[in-house]
C-alpha positions in Angstrom: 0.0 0.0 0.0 3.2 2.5 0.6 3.5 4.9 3.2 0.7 7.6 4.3 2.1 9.3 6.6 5.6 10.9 7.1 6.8 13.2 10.0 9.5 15.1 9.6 9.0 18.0 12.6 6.5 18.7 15.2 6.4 20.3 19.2 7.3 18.0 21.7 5.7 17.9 25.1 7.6 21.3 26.0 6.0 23.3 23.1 10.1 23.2 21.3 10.3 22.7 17.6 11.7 19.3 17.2 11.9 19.6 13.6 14.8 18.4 11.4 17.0 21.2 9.5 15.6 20.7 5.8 16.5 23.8 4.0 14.8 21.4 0.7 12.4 19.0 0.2 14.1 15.7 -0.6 13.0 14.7 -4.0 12.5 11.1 -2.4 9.7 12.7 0.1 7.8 13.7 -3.6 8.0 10.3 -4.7 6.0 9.0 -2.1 2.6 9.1 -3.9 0.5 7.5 -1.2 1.2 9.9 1.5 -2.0 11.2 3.0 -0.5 13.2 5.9 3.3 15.4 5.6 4.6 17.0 8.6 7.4 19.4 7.9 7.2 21.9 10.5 10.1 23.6 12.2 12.0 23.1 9.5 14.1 25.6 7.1 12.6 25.4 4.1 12.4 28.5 2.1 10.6 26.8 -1.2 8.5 24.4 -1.9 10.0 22.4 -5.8 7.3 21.6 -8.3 7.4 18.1 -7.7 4.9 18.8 -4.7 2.3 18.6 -6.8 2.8 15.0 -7.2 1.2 14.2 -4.3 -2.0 14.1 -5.0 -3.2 11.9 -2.1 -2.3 14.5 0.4 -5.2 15.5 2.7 -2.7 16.9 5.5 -0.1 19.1 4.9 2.1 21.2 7.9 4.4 23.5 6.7 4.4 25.5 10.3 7.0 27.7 10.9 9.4 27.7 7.6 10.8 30.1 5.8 8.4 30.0 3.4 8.3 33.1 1.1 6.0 31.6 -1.7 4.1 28.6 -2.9 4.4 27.4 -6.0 1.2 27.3 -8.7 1.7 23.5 -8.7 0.7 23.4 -5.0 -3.0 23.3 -7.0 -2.6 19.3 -7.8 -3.5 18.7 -4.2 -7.1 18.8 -4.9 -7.6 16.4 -1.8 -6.2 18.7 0.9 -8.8 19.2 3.5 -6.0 20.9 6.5 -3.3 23.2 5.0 -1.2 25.1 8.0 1.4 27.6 6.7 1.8 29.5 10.3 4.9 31.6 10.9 6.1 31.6 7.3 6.8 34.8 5.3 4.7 34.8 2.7 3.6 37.7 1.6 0.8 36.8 -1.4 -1.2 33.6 -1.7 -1.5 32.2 -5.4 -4.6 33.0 -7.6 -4.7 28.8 -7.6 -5.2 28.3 -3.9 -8.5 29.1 -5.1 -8.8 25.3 -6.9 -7.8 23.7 -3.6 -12.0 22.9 -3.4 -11.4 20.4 -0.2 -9.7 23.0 1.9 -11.5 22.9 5.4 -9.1 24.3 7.4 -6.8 26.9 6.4 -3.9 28.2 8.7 -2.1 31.2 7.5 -1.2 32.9 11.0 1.9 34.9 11.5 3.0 35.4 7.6 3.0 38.5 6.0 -0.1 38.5 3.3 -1.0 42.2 2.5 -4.4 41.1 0.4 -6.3 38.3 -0.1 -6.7 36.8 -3.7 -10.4 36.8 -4.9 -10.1 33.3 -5.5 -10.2 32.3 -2.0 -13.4 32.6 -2.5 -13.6 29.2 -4.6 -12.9 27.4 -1.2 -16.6 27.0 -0.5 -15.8 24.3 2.0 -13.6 25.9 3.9 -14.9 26.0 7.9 -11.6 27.3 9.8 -9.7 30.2 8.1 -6.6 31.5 10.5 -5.6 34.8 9.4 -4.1 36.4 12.7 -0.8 38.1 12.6 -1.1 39.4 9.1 -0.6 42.7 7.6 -3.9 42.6 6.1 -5.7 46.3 5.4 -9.0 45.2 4.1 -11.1 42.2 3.1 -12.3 41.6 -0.1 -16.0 41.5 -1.1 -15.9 38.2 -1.8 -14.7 36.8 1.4 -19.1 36.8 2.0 -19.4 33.3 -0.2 -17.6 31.3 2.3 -20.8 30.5 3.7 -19.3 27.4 5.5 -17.1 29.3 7.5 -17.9 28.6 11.0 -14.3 30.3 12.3 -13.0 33.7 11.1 -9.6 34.5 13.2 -8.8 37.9 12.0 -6.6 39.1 14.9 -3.7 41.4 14.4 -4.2 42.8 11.3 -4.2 46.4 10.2 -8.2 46.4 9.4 -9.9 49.9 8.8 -13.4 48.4 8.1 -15.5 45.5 7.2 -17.3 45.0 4.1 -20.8 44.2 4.2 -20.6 41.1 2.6 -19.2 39.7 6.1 -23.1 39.7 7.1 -23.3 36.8 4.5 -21.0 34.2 6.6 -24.6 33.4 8.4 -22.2 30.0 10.4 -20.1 31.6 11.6 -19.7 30.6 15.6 -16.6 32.7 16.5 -15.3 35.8 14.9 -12.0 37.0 16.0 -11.0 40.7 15.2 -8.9 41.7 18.0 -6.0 44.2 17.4 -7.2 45.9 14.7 -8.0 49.6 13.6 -11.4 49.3 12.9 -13.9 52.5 13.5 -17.4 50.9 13.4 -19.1 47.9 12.7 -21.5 47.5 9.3 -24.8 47.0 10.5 -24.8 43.8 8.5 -22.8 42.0 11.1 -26.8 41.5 13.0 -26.8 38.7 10.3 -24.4 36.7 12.4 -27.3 34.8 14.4 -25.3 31.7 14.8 -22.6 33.1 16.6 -21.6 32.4 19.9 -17.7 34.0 20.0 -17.1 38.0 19.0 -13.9 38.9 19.9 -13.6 42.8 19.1 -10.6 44.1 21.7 -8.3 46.8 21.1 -9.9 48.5 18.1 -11.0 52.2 18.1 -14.9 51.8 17.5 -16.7 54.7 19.2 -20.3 53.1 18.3 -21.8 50.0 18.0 -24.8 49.6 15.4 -28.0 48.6 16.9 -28.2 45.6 14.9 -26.0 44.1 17.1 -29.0 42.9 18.9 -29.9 40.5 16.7 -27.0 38.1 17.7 -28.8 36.3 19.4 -26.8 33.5 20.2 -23.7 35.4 21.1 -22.1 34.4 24.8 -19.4 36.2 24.8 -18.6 39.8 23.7 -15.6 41.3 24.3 -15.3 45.3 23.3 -12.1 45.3 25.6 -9.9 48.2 24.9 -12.6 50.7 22.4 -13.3 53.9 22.3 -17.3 53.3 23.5 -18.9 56.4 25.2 -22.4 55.1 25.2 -23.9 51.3 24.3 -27.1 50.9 22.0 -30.3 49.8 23.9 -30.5 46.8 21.7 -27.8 44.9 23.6 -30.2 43.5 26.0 -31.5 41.7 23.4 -28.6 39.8 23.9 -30.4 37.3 26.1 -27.7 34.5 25.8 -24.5 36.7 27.2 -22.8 35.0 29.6 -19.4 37.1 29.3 -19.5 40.8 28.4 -15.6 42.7 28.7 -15.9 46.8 28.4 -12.6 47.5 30.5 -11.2 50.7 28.9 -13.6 52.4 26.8 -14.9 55.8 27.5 -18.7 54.9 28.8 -20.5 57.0 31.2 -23.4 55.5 31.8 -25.2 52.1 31.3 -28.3 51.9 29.5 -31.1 50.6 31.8 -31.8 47.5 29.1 -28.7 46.0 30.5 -31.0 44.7 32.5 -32.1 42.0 30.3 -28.6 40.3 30.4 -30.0 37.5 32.6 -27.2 34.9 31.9 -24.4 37.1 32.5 -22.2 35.6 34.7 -19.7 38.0 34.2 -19.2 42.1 33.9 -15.8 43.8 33.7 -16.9 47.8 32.8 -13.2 48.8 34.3 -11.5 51.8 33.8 -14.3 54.0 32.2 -16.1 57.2 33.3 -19.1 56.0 35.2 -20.9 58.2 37.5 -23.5 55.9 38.3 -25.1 52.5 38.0 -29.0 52.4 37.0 -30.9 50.6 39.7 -31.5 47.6 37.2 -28.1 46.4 37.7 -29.6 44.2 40.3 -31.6 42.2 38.1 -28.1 40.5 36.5 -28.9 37.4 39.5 -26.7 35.5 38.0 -23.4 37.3 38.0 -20.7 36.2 39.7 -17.8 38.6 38.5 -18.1 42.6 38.5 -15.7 44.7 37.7 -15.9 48.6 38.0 -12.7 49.4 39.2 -11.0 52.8 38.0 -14.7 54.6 37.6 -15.8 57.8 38.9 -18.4 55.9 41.2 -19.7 58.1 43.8 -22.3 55.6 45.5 -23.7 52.1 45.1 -27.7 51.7 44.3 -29.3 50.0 47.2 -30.2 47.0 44.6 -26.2 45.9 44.1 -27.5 43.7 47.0 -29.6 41.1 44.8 -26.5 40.2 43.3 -27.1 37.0 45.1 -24.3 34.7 43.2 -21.3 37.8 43.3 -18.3 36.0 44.1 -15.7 39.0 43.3 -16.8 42.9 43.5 -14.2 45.3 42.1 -14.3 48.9 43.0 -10.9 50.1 43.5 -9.9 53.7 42.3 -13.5 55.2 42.4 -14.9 57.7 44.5 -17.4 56.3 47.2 -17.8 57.9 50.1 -20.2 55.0 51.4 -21.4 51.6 50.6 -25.4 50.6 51.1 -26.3 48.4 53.9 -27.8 46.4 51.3 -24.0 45.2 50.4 -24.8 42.9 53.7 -26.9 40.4 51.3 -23.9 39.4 48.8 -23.8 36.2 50.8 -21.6 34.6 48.6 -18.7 37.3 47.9 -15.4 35.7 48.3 -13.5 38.8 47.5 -14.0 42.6 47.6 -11.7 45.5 46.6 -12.4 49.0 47.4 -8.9 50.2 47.5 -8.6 54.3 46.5 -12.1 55.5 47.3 -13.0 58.2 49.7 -14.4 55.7 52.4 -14.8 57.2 56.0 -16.8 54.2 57.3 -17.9 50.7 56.7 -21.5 49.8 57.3 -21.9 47.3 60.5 -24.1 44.9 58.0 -20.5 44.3 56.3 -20.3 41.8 59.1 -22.7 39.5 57.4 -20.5 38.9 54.5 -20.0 35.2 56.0 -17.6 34.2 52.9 -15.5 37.2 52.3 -11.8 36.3 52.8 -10.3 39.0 51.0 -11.3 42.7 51.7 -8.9 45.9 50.5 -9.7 48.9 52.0 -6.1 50.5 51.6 -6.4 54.3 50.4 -9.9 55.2 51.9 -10.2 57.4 55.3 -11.2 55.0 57.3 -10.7 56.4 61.2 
């Protein structure tokens, strides 16, 4: 039957490159017609010869972490490929023919150097996993909408000014990565994404997000980490199935009241922004068990913080409080509590009750 599968690099147990030091593939390695699997990572390879093309039978090809600067248009006669991982090359273009490689599923192209996409990528309609993090990509092209199997988009670490609407299409997607990126606002076609569950939109520079937003509804975690937010659209309470919601450092000063509706969320980190206040509706989020407010401009606690029954860690260091409700007595099951660099004079005697606490900061008040 011949050999299907031939390693020639991968990790060890340590997470080290235990490849071999090919700077070329042996022309015996493109003689082996059968192979179904090819490991070369960690290797030196800076081309790929012709000859690759020979095998045909390939469904699994790692080329992680080469020297890759190019592939070569013969790299098309692997029409069975299904998993192609080019991570931490240097390529700095994909071929027009990567658009023939029809079997594709997953596709990793993490850490290279790829400016633009070709508009044949397009042809991989059964692609499902498309790695694109750590690229020097500017824009997306139009096209990128008919991968309609797509159900993971990792976008991270690019130079992205916008989105194009298209994206709305990719109605599978589960998780969308765009993390590190420049991007300004959101098309209001990214409500089409009702499947997914994953939207990863941290250190960007969007000051809005577009009320369609509220028609994710299957999203669970939403992370807007590191924006430029003042305000957030009523319509995210519509987001019924949020269990994680990140806002740390954006610019928001208050909360709309719809917030409310985040029944599931289990965690709340609105650290370092400009909030005055919290609306009294804050204490119908039962089943939180995180919140994080530290580095506010906080001057008092609503009297309903208390029906944050399942609160296991309260953050509100570097705020200005000057007192905390009695109500703060019912958080029965709050393991930790930070109010360090407030304005504090005195600590109600209901504090007592907190049964569970075992870690309490109060340094930087004016306690006496």
């Amino acid at each position: 039957m011949g050999l299907r599968s031939l390693v020639l690099g991968r990790f060890d147990e340590k997470k080290r490159w235990r490849g071999n030091h090919l700077t070329q593939l042996p022309a015996e390695v493109t003689a082996l017609t059968n192979l179904t699997s090819l490991d070369l990572s960690g290797n030196h390879l800076t081309q790929l010869p012709a000859e690759i093309g020979q095998l045909t039978n390939l469904t699994k090809l790692n080329l992680r972490a080469n020297q890759l600067t190019q592939l070569p248009a013969e790299i098309v006669q692997l029409s069975n490929l299904s998993e192609l991982v080019l991570r931490a090359n240097h390529l700095t273009q994909l071929p027009a023919e990567i658009g023939q490689l029809t079997n594709l599923t997953k596709l990793n192209l993490r850490a290279n150097q790829l400016t633009q996409l070709p508009a044949e990528i397009v042809q991989l309609s059964n692609l499902s996993e498309l790695v694109l993090r750590a690229n020097q990509l500017t824009q997306l092209p139009a096209e990128i909408g008919q991968l309609t199997n797509l159900t993971k988009l990792n976008l991270r670490a690019n130079q992205l000014t916008q989105l194009p609407a298209e994206i709305g299409q990719l109605t599978n997607l589960s998780s969308l990565v765009l993390s590190g990126n420049q991007l300004t606002q959101l098309p209001a076609e990214i409500g089409q994404l009702r499947n997914l569950t994953t939207l990863d939109l941290n250190g960007n520079q969007l000051i809005q997000l577009p009320t369609e937003i509220g028609q994710m509804s299957n999203l669970s975690s939403l992370n807007l980490r590191a924006n430029q937010l003042t305000q957030l659209p009523a319509e995210i309470g519509q987001l019924r199935n949020l269990t994680t919601l990140d806002l740390n450092g954006n610019q928001l000063i208050q909360l709309p009241a719809e917030i409310s509706q985040l029944t599931n969320l289990t965690t709340l980190d609105l650290d370092g922004n400009q909030l005055t206040q919290l609306p009294a509706e804050i204490g119908q989020l039962t089943n939180l068990s995180e919140l994080y407010l530290s580095g506010n401009q906080l001057t008092q606690l609503p009297a309903e913080i208390g029906q944050l029954i399942n609160l296991s860690e309260l953050d509100l260091d570097g705020n200005q409080l000057t007192q905390l409700p009695a109500e703060i007595s019912q958080l029965t099951n709050l393991f930790e509590l930070y109010l360090r660099n407030n304005q504090l004079t005195q600590l109600p005697a209901e504090i007592s009750q907190l049964r569970s606490l075992s870690e309490l900061d109060l340094n930087g008040n004016q306690l006496t």
